[in-house]
Each structure stands twice: as C-alpha cells, then as structure tokens.
N, C-alpha and C positions, 0 to 999 in steps of 0.2 A: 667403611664406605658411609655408612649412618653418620657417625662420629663427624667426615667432613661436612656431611649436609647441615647438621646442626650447625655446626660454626659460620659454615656458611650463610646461614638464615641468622643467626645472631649476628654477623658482622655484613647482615645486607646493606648499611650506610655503603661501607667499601668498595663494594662490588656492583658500583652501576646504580643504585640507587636513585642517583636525581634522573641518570638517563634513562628511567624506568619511569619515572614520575611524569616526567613530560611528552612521553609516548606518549603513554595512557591518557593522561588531559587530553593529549590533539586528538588522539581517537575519538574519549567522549563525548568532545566537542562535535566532532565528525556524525556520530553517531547521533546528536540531538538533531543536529541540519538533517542529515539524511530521514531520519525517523518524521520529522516534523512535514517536509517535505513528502513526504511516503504517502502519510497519512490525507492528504489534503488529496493527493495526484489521485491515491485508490477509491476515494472518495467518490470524486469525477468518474474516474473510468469503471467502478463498480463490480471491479475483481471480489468473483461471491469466494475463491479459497485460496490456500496456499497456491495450488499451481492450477490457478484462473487464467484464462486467456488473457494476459496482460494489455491486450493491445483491443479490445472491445467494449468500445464506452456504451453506458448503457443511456437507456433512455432517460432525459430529465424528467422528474416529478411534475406532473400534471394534475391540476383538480378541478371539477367543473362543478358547481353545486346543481342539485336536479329536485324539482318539488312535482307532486301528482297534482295539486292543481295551487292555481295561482292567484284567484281569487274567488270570491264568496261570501256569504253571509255569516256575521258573527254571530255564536260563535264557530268559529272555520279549525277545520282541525286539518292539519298539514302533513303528509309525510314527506321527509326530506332524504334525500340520497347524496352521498357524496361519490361520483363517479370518479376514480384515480388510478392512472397507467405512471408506467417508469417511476423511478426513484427508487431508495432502498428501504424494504420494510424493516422496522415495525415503523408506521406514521402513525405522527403525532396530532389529530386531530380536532379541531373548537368550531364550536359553533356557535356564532351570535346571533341569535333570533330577531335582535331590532324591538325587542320588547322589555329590557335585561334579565331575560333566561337565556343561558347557557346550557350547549351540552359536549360529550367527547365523543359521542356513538358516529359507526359510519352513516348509520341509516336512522335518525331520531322520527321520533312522532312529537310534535306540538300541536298544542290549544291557544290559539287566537280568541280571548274570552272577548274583547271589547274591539267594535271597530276604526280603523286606521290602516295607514300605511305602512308598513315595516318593510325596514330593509336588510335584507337577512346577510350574515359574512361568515362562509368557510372563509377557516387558515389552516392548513396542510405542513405537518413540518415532518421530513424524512429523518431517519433514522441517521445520525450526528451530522443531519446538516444544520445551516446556520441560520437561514433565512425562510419565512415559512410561503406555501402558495396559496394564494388566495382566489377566492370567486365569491360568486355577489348576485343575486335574486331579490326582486322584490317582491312584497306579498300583499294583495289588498284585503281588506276584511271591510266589510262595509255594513250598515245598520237598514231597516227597514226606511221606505218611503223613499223619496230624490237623493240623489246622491252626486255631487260635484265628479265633472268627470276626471279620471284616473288611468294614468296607463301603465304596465309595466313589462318589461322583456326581459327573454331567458333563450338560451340556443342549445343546440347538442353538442356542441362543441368549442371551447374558448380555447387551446392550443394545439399543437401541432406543427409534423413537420412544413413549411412551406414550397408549393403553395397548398391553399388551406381550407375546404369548400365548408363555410358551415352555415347552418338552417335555421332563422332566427323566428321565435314563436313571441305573440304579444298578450296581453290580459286587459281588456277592456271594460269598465264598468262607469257607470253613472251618464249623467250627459244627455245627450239627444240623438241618438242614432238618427240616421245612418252614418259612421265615422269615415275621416280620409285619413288615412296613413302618410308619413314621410320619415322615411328611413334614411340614415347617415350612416357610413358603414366605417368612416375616420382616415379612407384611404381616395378623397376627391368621388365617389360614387355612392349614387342615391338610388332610393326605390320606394314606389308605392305600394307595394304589393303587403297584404295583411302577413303574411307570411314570406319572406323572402329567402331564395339562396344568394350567397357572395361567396365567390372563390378570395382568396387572399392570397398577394404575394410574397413570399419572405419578406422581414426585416425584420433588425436587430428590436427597433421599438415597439411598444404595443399599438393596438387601433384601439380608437375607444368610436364602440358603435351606441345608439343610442335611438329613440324615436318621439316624434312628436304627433300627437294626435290632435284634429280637429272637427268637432261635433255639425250638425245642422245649423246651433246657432252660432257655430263660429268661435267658440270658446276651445281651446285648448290645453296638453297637458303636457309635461315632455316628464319621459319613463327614464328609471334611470341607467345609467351608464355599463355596458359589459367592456371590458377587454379582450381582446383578441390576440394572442400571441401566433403570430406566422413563423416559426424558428427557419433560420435559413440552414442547408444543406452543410453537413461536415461535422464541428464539435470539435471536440477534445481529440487528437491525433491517436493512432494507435504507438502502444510502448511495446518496445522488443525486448519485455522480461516480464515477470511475475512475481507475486510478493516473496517466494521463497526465493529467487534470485535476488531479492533484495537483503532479507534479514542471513541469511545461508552466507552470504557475500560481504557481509560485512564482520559478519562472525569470524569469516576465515580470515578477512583481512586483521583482525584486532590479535587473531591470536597466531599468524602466524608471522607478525612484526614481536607482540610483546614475547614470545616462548625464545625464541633465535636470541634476541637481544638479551632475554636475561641470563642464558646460556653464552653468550661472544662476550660480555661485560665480566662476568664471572673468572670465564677461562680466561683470557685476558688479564685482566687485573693478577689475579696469581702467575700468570704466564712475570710479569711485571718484577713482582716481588720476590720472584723466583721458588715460591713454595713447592708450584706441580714438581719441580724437579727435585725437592728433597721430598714431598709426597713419594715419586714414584721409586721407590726404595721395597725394596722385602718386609713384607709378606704386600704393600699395595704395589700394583704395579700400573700398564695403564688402563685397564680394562676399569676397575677402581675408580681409576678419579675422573674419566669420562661418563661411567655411571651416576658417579654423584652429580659431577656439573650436570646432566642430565634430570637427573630429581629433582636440585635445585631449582632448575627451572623451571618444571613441569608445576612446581608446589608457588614458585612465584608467578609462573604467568597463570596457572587458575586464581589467585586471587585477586589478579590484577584484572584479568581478562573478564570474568566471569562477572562483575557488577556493571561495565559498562557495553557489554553484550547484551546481555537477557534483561535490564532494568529499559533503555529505550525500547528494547523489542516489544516489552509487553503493553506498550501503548498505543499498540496495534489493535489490542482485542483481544486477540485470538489464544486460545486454550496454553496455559502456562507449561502445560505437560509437554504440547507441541514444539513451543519455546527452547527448552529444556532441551530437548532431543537434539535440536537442531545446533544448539550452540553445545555438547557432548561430540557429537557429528564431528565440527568445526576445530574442536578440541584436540581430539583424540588424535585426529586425521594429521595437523598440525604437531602434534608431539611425538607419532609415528615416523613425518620424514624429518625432523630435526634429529632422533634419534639416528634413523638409516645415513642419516649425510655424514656424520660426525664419528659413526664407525664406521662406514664406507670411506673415509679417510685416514682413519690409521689400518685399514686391510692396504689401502692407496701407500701407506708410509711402509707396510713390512713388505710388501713389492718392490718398491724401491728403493728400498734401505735409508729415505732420507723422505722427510716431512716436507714436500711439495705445496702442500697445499693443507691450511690447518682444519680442523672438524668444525672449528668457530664461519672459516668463509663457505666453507663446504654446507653448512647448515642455511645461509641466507641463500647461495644458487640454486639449493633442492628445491625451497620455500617458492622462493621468487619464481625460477621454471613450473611449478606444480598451477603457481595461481596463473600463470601467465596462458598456458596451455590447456585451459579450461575453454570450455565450446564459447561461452559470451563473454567472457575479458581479449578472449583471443579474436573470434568475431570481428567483434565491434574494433578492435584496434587494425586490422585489417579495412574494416570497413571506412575508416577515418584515411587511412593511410595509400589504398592499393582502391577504392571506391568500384567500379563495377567488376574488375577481376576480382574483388575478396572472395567471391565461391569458390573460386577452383584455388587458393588458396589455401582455405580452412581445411576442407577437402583434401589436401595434399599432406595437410599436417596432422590428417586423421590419427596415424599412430601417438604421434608424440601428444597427442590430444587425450586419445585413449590410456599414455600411461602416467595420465595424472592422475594424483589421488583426491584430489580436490573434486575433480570432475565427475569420479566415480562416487564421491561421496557426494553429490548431489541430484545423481541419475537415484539412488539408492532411496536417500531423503525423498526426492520426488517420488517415487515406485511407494512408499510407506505412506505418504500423505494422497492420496488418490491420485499422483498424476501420473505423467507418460513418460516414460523410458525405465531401462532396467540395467541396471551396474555391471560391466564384464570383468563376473570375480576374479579372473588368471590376472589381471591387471593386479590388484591387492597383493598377488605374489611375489611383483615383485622388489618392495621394498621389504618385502618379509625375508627373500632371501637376501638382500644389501644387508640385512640383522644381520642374520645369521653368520653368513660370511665374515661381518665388519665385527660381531662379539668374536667367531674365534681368533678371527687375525690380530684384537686386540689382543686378548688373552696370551697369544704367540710374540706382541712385538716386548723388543727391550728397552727399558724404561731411558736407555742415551739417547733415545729418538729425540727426547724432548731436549739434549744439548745441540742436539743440531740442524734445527729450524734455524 
C-alpha cells in the first residue's frame, strides 16, 4: 500500500495535477478577497474574539481634548486630558501643543514659558485604523500690563450620537470688560450667552462652532473653531456570523474541495489506465488501493491546503496556535468523510454485487451534503430562497443538520474558543461506523468489482 503512495506522489504530474493547481490558485485567490474583506468589515463592527457578536458595531473613536484652565499668565502651566470613548484599543495618541512640543501621554502637563496664543491639536489613531481623530483647544498665555483682547473656546463634548446637547465654555482675556459674546454654533443658530447649551441634530457633516467677542471699546476677537460631530442613528448593519464562521468556513471549504479532488483525480486516472484493476490482484485487493488513494490524498491536499488556509488566516491577528487548531479542525473533519464516503461505497458495491456508484462520487456528495447542512450555509441559503418561512425550515432540517460533521466540528471549535454551543458527540459516531463497516466490506469485496463498473 506504501509502495503505491509513493508512485503515486512521484507521478503526481499524472494524476490530476494541473487540476489540483488551479483549485488551489482560485481558492487562494478566494481567500485573499475574503480575508481582506474580513479584516476591514471586523474593523468596523469591532468583533473583540473568535465568536464575538458578529453583528454589534461598536462604537466609533471619539476624542475631545480637555485643559484645566485655559488662560493665564506666563509662565502658565497646563494639564491637558484627552477624553476618548469607542474605538479599538490600544490608541495611538499626539499631541501638538501649538508651541513645537510634542507629546503621546493621555493626560500631559506643559509649561507655556512665554506668552501667546497657542493652539493645541489631539490626533487620536485606533488600533489598525487608518485615519486619526482630532480635536483642538486654544490656549492663552499672556504677559504682565494690557493686553490685546483674546478669546478662546472648548465644550464637553465635540461628538456623538445625534441629536447632541453640548456645553460650550469660553476664555476671555485682555481688552476692556465688560465683554458681549456671539456664538455661532454652524447649524443657522446663535447665542449670547457667556456660556451656552446647543442641542445638535444628526448630520453626516461636522458644525464648526466658533465665537466672536466684543470688548467696551468695541474691538473684537474671534476664538477659534471647534467641530462638532452629530453622528446620525444606525452605522455599520449587524453581520449574521462571527470571525470563526469566517476563517472555520473557509478552511472547510479549501480543504474539503482540494482532499476529494485529489482523491477522484487519482482514482480516476488509474481507473483510465487500467492499473486499479491489475493492482487489485493477490496479496492487494481493494481494501489496499482505496487506502492508498486515500493517503495520497490526505498528504496532497495538506500540502496544498495548508499554505493557503492558515497564511491569509493569520492576518487577522489572532494567536497562530488558534489558527492552527482551526484549520486541523477543518482538516481532519474533511479527511474523515472522504474516507467514510469512499468506503461506504465499496460496503454499497459488496451489497450489491455491482459498483453503483464509485467512492470517487461518493466522496464529493458526503463533502458537499456535510457543508451544505451546516446551521449558517444551510440558513442563509434558505434565507435567500424560502425568505420568512426559512425558520421552520432550518428547524425541520434539524437532524440532517445535526449529522454533519462540519457543523459539529464547529459547535466544538466554538465551545474551545470561549463561545456558545456544545458538539453532540453520538453525531461523530456516525461516520465512524460508515469506517468501520465500509473497511470490513472492503476487505470482504472481490477485486472483479472493478471490472464491472
């Protein structure tokens, strides 16, 4: 049995080879789209693990810059806060003081030695996002004796969901008190008030609020610019899977196309040349060369399978070990029913006395029913097809659901990575007995089966 795997593996040009090669490419290819796509969607929706609520975006990255006071005499010593909700940690933090010092703290202290106006800039960048968030303070610092007047504003709040109440505070120095305020808030409404509230109603674009002051003698100063973001209701949709529904899923699809195929190419091809049949000669009979075509394949679709599995998977992130298991998982699960199909067809031939139906088609309907009958391929295909009746649908098809292997090998996967659900092992039994049966029956049939297919 050894002796044909070798030759076999030596003379893999002949047996299927190109049609091995071009699987695999489209897979790859599959797999860069899918992965790249993955990566961007989980981004958004802020799936914290393998079986994350797929479908709960999280909050967008917010930053507000916050200073404990806002003006003062040089020299003025600052602490500066950055207030930040949503997005994914670790953020990547700067801060431009408006003086060229720099810092990455969330909470810095600065020394304003000389006085001036500075106008300070958070930028906020979430952990592999692309674009950073900004906000923006001004800071007076001013010198002994008169001082030209100055104004500057800061609020408790520059985003949020819409609508959007926030509390704009001003810093007034130099000038001729007593001052008159006139606020602009970017959305057609004004106020005088030293302090004011504005609710804000959603929109996609920002407000830019801003204020202008005007002293006794009439001289003015205009403060500079906040932005206001009102986000409107809704976001990013919820998804009806989870990353491990993603990488688990593609895993199974790579290897349970390349395992079958390298397995039907093989047998086939010799089926062609007519070897199997002077193979299945004393002391090999078929038990033998079903075995081998079996190894064969097992050793070619892990090395086909296995780089463009696990090589997109890991640029996800997530733990290689993780990885690993998952595309094992996929493997294994996949080389279990191409085995059970292939000898639950020659058990099907010594029943019959006559090859109905060969272990090579027998092998792609095991595959194909196992992924089909899985709770979210099945689902969803339903849900496309049969739209509000697919409940009692899928529901219906509970069992045939249940004795996938695919399905159980992903309740299992889930239950191992912290999520929910738990595998019903009497399920595993039963392609263990289609082994069972399908090794002795081979062992029992007579090697003319294969003259009369």
């Amino acid at each position: 049995m050894l002796a044909i795997v070798r030759r076999d593996l030596r003379q893999i040009r002949r047996h299927g080879l190109p049609v091995l090669a071009l699987w695999t490419l489209l897979l790859f290819l599959l797999g860069i789209f899918i992965f790249t796509n993955t990566t961007s969607t989980f981004r958004e929706t802020g799936v914290p693990s393998w079986t994350g609520l797929g479908g709960t975006p999280s909050e967008p990255l917010r930053a507000n810059a916050q200073a404990d006071v806002m003006a003062g005499l040089a020299p003025l010593t600052v602490k500066f806060t950055a207030n930040l909700t949503g997005g994914t940690e670790p953020y990547n933090i700067s801060w431009n003081f408006g003086d060229g010092n720099l810092s990455t703290e969330v909470s810095p202290t600065h020394v304003y030695a000389s006085p001036g106006i500075y106008d300070v800039l958070l930028a906020v960048r979430e952990n592999l996002g692309d674009e950073p968030v900004r906000s923006n303070i001004r800071i007076i610092a001013y010198g002994p004796g008169d001082w030209p007047l100055q104004a500057g504003i800061s609020a408790n709040r520059t985003a949020g969901k819409g609508p959007l109440s926030v509390t704009f505070h001003a810093a007034v120095v130099g000038g001729n008190p007593p001052y008159t305020y006139f606020w602009v808030f970017g959305d057609g409404q004004n106020s005088t008030d030293p302090a004011p509230s504005h609710t804000y109603g959603p929109r996609e674009d920002s407000y830019r609020a801003r204020l202008t002051v005007r002293d006794e003698d009439g001289n003015e100063s205009a403060s500079n610019e906040l932005f206001v973001n009102a986000e409107p209701p809704g976001g990013v949709e919820s998804l009806p899977f989870n990353l491990l529904d993603v990488v688990y899923g593609y895993m199974v699809l790579a290897t349970m196309i390349l395992i079958p195929v390298a397995f039907g190419t093989n047998y086939n091809s010799e089926m062609k040349k007519g070897t199997v049949r002077a193979l299945t000669l004393y002391p090999v009979g078929v038990f033998e060369v079903t075995a081998a075509k079996l190894l064969y394949a097992a050793i070619a679709g892990l090395l086909l399978s296995f780089p463009i599995s696990v090589l997109p998977s890991l640029s996800l992130g997530k733990p290689v070990g993780d990885v690993l298991g998952i595309y094992a998982a996929a493997y294994f699960l996949s080389l279990a029913t191409v085995a059970a199909a292939a000898f639950t067809a020659n058990a099907i031939a010594l029943a019959t006395k006559k090859m109905y139906i060969k272990p090579t088609l027998m092998a792609y309907l095991f595959v194909l029913l196992s992924f089909f009958f899985t709770s979210r391929i099945f689902g969803l295909t339903m849900a496309v097809l049969a739209g509000g009746q697919a409940a009692g649908i899928v529901r219906a098809a509970g069992p045939f659901i249940t004795l996938s292997p695919y399905h159980q090998g992903g309740l299992l996967l889930s239950q191992a990575l912290g999520g929910q659900g738990s595998p019903d092992w009497v399920a595993f039994l039963v392609p263990l007995v289609l082994l069972v049966v399908g090794v002795w029956s081979s062992k029992k049939l007579w090697p003319d089966i294969y003259e009369k297919e």
